[in-house]
MIKOL-519088 format. One line per 10 residues: for each residue x negated, y, z negated of C-alpha. Coordinates in steps of 0.1 Angstrom, whole numbers, plus 2048, in hexadecimal, padded with zeros to 3 digits. Last residue first. Layout:
N
X:Y:Z; ... $
***
This chain:
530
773:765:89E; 75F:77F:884; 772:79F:872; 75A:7B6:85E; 76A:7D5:870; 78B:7CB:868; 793:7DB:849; 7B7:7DB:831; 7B2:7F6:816; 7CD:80B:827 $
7E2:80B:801; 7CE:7FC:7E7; 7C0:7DA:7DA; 7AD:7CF:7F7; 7B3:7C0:816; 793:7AF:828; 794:796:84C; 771:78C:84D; 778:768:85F; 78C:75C:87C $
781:73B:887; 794:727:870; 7B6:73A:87B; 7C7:751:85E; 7E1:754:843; 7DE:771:82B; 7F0:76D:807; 7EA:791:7FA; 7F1:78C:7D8; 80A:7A4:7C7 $
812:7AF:79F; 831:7A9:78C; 84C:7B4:778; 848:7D7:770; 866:7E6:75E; 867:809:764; 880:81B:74A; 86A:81A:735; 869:80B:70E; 84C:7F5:70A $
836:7F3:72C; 83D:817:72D; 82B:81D:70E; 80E:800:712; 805:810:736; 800:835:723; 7EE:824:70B; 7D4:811:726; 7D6:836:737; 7C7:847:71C $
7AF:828:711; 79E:82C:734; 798:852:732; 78A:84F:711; 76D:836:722; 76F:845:740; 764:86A:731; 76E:880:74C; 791:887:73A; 7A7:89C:753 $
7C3:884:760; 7C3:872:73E; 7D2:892:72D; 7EC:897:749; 7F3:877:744; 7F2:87E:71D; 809:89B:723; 81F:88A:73C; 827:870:721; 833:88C:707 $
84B:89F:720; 85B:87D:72D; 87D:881:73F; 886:863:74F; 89F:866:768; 895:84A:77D; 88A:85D:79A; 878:872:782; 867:852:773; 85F:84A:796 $
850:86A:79D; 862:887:7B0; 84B:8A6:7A8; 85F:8BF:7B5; 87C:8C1:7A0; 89D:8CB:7AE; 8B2:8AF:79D; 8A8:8B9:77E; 894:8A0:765; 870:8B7:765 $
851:8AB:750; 854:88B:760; 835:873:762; 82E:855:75D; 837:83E:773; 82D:855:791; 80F:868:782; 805:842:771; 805:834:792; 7EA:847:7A4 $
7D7:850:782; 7CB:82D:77E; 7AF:832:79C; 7B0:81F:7B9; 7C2:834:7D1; 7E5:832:7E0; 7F1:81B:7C8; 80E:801:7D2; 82D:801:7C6; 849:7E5:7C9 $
870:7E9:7C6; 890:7DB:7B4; 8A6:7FD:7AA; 8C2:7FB:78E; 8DA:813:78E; 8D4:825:7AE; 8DA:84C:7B6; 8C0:85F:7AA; 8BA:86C:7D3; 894:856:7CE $
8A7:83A:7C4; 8C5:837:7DB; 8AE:843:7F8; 89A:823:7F1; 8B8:80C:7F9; 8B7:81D:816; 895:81E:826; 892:7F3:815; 8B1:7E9:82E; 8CD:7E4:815 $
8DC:7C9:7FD; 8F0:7D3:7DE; 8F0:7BC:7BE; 90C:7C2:7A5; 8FA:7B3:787; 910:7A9:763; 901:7AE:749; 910:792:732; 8EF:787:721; 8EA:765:736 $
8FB:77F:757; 8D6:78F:751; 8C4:76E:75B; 8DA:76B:77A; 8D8:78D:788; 8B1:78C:781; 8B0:76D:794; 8C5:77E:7B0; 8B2:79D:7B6; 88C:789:7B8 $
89C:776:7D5; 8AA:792:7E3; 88B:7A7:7E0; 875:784:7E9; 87F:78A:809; 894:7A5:812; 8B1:7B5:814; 8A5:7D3:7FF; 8B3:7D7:7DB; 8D1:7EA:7CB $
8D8:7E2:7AA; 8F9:7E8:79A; 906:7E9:775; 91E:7D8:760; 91C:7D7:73A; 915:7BC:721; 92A:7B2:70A; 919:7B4:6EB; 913:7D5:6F8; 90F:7ED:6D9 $
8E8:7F1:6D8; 8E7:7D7:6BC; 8FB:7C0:6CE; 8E5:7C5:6EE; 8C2:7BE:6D9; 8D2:7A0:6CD; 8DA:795:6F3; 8BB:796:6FA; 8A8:786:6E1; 8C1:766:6E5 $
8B8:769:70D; 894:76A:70B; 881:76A:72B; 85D:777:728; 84F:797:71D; 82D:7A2:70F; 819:79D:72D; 7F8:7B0:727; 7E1:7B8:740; 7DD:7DF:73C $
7C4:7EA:75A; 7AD:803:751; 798:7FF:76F; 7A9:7E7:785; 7AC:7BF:785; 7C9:7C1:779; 7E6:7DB:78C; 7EE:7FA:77B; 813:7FB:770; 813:7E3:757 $
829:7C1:751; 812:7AB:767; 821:78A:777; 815:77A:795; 824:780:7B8; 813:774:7D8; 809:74A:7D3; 82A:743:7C1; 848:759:7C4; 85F:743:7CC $
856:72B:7AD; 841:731:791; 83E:758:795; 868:755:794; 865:741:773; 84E:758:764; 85E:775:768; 880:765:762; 88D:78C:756; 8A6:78D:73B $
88F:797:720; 886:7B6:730; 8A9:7BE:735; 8AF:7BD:70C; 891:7D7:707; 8A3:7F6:725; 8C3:7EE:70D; 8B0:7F1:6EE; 8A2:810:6FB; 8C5:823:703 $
8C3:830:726; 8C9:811:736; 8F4:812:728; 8F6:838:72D; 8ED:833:753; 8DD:854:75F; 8BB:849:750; 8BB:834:76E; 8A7:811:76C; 88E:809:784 $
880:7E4:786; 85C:7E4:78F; 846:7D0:7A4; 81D:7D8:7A7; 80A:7D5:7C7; 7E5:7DE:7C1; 7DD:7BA:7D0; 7C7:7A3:7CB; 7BD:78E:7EF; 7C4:763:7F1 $
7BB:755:814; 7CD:736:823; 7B8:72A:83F; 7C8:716:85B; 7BA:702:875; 7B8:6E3:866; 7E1:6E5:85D; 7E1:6D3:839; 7DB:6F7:825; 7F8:703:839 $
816:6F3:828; 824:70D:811; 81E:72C:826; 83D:72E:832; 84E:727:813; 83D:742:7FF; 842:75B:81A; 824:766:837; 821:788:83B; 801:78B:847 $
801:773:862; 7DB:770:873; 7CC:761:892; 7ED:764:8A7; 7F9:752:8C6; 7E3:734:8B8; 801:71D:8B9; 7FA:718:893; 7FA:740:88E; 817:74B:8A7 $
82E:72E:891; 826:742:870; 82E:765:87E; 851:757:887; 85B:747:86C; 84F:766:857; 868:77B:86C; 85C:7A3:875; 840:798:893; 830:7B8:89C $
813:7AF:8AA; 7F6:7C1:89D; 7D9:7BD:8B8; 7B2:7BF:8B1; 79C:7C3:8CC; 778:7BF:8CF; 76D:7AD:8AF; 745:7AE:8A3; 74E:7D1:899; 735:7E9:8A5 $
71A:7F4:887; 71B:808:869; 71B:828:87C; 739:81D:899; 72D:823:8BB; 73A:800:8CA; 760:80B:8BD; 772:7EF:8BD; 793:7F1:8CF; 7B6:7F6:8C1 $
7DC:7EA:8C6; 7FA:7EC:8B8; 818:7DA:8BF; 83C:7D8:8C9; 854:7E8:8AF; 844:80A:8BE; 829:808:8D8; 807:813:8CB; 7F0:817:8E0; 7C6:815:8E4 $
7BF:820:8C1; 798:824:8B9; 789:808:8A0; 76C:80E:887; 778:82F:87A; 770:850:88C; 78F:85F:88F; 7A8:871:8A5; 7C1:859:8B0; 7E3:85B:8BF $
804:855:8BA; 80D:86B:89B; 7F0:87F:8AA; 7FF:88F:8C1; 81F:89F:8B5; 802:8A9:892; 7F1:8B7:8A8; 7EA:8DA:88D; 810:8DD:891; 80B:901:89B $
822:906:8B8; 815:8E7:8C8; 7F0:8DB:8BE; 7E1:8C0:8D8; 7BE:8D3:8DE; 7C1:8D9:8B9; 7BE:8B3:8B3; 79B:8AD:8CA; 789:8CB:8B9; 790:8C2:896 $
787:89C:89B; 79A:88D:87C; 78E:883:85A; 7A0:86D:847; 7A4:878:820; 7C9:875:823; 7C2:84C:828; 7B5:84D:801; 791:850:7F8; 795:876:7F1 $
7AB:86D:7D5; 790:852:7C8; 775:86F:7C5; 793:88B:7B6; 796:86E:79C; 775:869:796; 76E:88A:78B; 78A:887:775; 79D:8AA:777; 7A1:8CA:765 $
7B7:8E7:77A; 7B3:8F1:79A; 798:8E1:7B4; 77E:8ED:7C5; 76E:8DF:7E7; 74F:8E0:7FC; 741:8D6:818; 724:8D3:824; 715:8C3:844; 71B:8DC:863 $
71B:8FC:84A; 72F:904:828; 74D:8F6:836; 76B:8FD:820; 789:8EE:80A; 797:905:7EF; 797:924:802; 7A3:917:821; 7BC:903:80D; 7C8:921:7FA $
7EB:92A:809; 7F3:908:815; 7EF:8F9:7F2; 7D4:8EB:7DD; 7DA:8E6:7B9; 7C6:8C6:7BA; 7E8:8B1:7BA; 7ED:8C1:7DD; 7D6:8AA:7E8; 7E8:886:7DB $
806:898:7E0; 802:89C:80B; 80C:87D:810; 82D:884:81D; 825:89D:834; 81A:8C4:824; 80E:8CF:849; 7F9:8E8:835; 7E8:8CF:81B; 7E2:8B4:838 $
7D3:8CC:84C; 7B8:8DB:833; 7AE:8B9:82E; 7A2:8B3:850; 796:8D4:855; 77D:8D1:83D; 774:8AF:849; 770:8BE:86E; 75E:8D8:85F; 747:8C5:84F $
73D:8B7:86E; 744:899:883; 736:89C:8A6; 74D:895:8C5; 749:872:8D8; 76D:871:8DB; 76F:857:8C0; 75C:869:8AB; 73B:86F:8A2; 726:86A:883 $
6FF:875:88A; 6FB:881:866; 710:878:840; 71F:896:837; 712:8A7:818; 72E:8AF:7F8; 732:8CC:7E1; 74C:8C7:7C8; 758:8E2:7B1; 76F:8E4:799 $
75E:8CB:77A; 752:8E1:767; 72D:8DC:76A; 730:8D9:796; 736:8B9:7A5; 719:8AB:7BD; 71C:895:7DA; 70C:880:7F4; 710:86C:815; 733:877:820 $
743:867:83E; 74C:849:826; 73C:84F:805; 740:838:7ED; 757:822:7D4; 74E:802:7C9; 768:7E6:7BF; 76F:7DD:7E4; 74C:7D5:7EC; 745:7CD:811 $
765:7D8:819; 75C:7FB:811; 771:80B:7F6; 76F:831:808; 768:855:805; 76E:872:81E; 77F:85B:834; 77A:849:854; 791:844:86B; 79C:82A:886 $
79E:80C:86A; 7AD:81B:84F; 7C9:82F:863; 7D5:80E:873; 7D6:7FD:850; 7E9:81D:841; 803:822:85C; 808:7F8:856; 812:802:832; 822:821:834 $
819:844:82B; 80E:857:852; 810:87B:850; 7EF:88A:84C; 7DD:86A:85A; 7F2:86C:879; 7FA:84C:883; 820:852:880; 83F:83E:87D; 835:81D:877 $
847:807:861; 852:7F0:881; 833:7E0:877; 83F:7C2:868; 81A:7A3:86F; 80B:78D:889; 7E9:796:890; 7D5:78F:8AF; 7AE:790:8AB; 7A0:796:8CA $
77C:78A:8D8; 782:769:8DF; 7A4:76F:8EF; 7C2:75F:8DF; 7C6:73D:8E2; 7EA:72A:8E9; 7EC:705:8DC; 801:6EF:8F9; 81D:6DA:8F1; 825:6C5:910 $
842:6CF:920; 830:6DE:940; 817:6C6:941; 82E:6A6:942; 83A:6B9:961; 818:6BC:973; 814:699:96B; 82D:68D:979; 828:6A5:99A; 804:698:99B $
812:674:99D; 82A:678:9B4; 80F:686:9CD; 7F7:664:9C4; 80F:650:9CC; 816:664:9EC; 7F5:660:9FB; 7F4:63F:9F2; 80E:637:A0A; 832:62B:9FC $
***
């Protein structure tokens, strides 16, 4: 054989030991690629969209009125607003936009684009729309209620007594987002106010623009270089939807992705010995509850609802499957918070149980079914609970369903028992406590459809003091309302909150700056490094 071809075969062996050679993938230098569920979204539009991944999108290509920066997650300030002032009784807020803001279509924002902004998500009336409507605004008024004064004033008045710092942390929620006025109504269709358009496109002024969006696919957004507090030091950043933990964990170790956000116990156990790998800990507003329907004569007698918290494994579940992104808390405002209730009164006891079930009359226990979503840690959570209530004879008919289902059961007051999470839309204690706490009307046509009206709890007295809460100004009596008001349905409701959520955020070494905070669309990129 000549030389020549020695040195041919050789090439061609190596050329083949190439190809089945592992090989680390690297996404670009200036993209950050990552790997999490988004086949949640429906719409971008920040009128319309309520889910998680909506809400991240949303937080990063708008701005809102007010804002937790990333810089300082526990301080809240003015986003496209620069001041404020709040008239003697409490009605009227006056606020000044902050100058030389411009959106992504290189359009100036004014006050009347924030006026409008919030005007529109009143009349359209979406989803979100309750955390506005709250203020006694409607369709009919919002013009009234919610007006330009000139090019950097607006103003707005509210109905009825409210926390001044409540209306401020409801206008820092993603409903709050100001869109470009002249660029949506170019796109209106028989009076939708673009709302056909803007479910897939974007409007804003936030720190990233959206470039597309392609459905159970990814997302995908570009810096914007003109943002006020600075361009983002990333270029690109790319949500891949990647629904199996498995999945997202392999795309981060072969570098395909540079973060995996929903990472499960198991998959994450291991990482801290990969070099490349940093496992990140983030608190979380998350809170899990147990519903329990009024409807069923056996959970709507009180020692009943008492037994069941003494035959939950709380913290042998937080010890074990749930370790590292469940811990328990027993109240319905997440710790950490302002006026956050951290006691943990309950704990598994079986004995205690069942004596509280002989005295309500079911020494035997009773039967009863809980529907749950088929997924992980639902199931998982689902099944220790079935076993630690079969101990007391109550016996646990689970039923498995894709979460929008299993949800209608609940929300339609047709479930039994109902395992679900909640997360706050704003950081302030009234966002839970008007929806665990709150029912002043038990028929089936009520309009305010809280989760203690989903679980048929009518609670005249309770409402009151939220009510009450809702309107004191004084934070130090408006903090010991809603402690008591956390104490009462941690005794005897009929929403049983086991547990609170850590963001467990798995990333590449060179990625840094990644921020999620404690509420829904507090997730940033703009301080993002790689």
């Amino acid at each position: 054989m000549s030389i020549r071809s020695l040195q041919l075969l050789a090439a061609a062996a190596l050329a083949i030991v190439a190809n089945f050679a592992p090989a680390r993938a690297a996404t670009p230098a200036d993209t950050v690629v990552i790997a999490e569920a988004i086949d949640g979204i429906q719409s971008l539009d920040p009128a319309e969209g309520y889910a998680l991944v909506e809400g991240e999108v949303i937080a990063n290509c708008y701005d809102r009125v007010m804002r937790y920066e990333p810089e300082d997650l526990n301080k809240l300030v003015g986003e496209v607003v620069e001041s404020w002032s709040v008239s003697d009784d409490g009605k009227t807020f006056t606020f000044k936009i902050r100058p030389g803001q411009k959106f992504h279509s290189g359009n100036p924002l004014t006050a009347n684009d924030v006026a409008f902004s919030l005007q529109r998500v009143v009349i359209l009336n979406k989803a979100p729309a309750f955390l506005l409507t709250q203020l006694g605004w409607n369709a009919d008024n919002a013009k009234q209620v919610i007006a330009a004064v000139d090019d950097s004033t607006f103003n707005i008045t509210v109905a009825g007594n409210f926390a001044p710092s409540l209306v401020l942390n409801l206008l820092s929620s993603g409903v709050a987002s100001v869109v470009d006025e002249k660029l949506v109504m170019s796109h209106e269709v028989g009076g939708d106010l673009g709302n056909a358009w803007l479910k897939t496109h974007d409007a804003g002024s936030g720190a990233y623009s959206l470039r597309s969006w392609i459905p159970d696919d990814a997302v995908v957004m570009e810096a914007n270089p003109g943002y006020g507090l600075g361009a983002p030091r990333v270029a690109q950043v790319i949500l891949k939807h990647t629904p199996e933990a498995a999945s997202q964990r392999l795309m981060l170790q072969k570098g395909d992705a540079d973060i995996a956000r929903n990472l499960t116990p198991d998959q994450i156990a291991g990482l801290d010995k990969d070099p490349d790998i940093v496992v990140s800990d983030h608190p979380s507003g998350q809170v899990w509850y147990l519903g329990l329907s009024q409807k069923v004569e056996a959970l709507s007698n009180p020692k009943v609802r008492q037994a069941i918290r003494y035959l939950i494994d709380y913290q042998g579940m937080a010890a074990s499957f749930l370790k590292g992104q469940l811990f328990v808390h027993q109240a319905f405002w997440p710790s950490g918070s302002f006026a956050s209730l951290d006691d943990n009164p309950f704990s598994l006891d079986v004995a205690k149980a069942r004596q509280l079930l002989a005295e309500a009359g079911y020494a035997s226990g009773f039967e009863v079914r809980m529907d749950v979503a088929n997924t992980s840690p639902n199931i998982d959570i689902a099944q220790s609970i079935q076993q630690s209530m079969a101990k007391a004879g109550i016996k646990v008919d689970i039923v498995q369903e894709d979460l929008k289902q299993a949800s209608k059961q609940q929300r339609s007051r047709k479930h039994q028992l109902f395992l679900n999470n909640w997360d706050p839309d704003y950081m302030d204690p009234h966002a839970n406590a008007a929806s665990f706490a709150y029912n002043i009307d038990n028929s089936d046509q009520s309009k305010l459809k809280t989760l203690a009206w989903r679980n048929s709890w009518l609670i005249p007295d309770l409402s009151r003091e939220t009510d009450e809460a809702r309107q004191e100004r004084d934070p130090t009596k408006r903090k010991a309302l809603y402690l008591d008001i956390q104490k009462q349905v941690q005794a005897d409701g009929p929403l049983i909150v086991l547990f609170q959520a850590t963001h467990e955020i798995a990333a590449r070494k060179e990625v840094n700056g990644f921020v999620i905070g404690a509420a829904y669309g507090e997730v940033f990129y703009r301080l993002m490094t790689k």
